[in-house]
N, C-alpha and C positions, 0 to 999 in steps of 0.2 A: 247573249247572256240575259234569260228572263229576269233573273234577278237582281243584278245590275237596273236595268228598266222598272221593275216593282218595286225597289229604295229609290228612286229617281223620284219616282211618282208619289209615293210614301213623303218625303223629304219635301216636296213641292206643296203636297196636301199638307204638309205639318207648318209650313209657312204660312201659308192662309190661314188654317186654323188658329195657330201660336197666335197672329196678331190679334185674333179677336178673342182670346185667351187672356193676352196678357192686359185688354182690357178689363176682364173680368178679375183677374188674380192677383194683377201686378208684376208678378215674372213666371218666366216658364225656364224650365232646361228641355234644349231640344240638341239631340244625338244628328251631328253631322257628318252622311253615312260617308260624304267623301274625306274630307279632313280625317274623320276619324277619330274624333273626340267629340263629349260635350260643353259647347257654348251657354253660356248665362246670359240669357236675355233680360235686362234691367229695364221696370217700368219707367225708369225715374230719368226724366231728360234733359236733367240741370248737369251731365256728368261735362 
């Protein structure tokens, strides 16, 4: 399944990226292709 393997790898890139993202932004929404929903990633680490 290439595509399976291409969101795998997509999804792994967006992890790396997102953290250095949400340094700059504060939060990000990243679509996780397995679960299947999107997550809200919160800058704030007082939660």
């Amino acid at each position: 399944m290439e595509s399976l393997e291409r969101a795998e790898a997509a999804w792994t890139w967006l992890r790396a990226e997102g953290g250095a993202r949400r340094e700059r932004e504060g939060c990000i929404d990243m679509k996780d292709p397995q679960a299947g929903k999107t997550v809200r990633v919160s800058h704030s680490s007082g939660d």
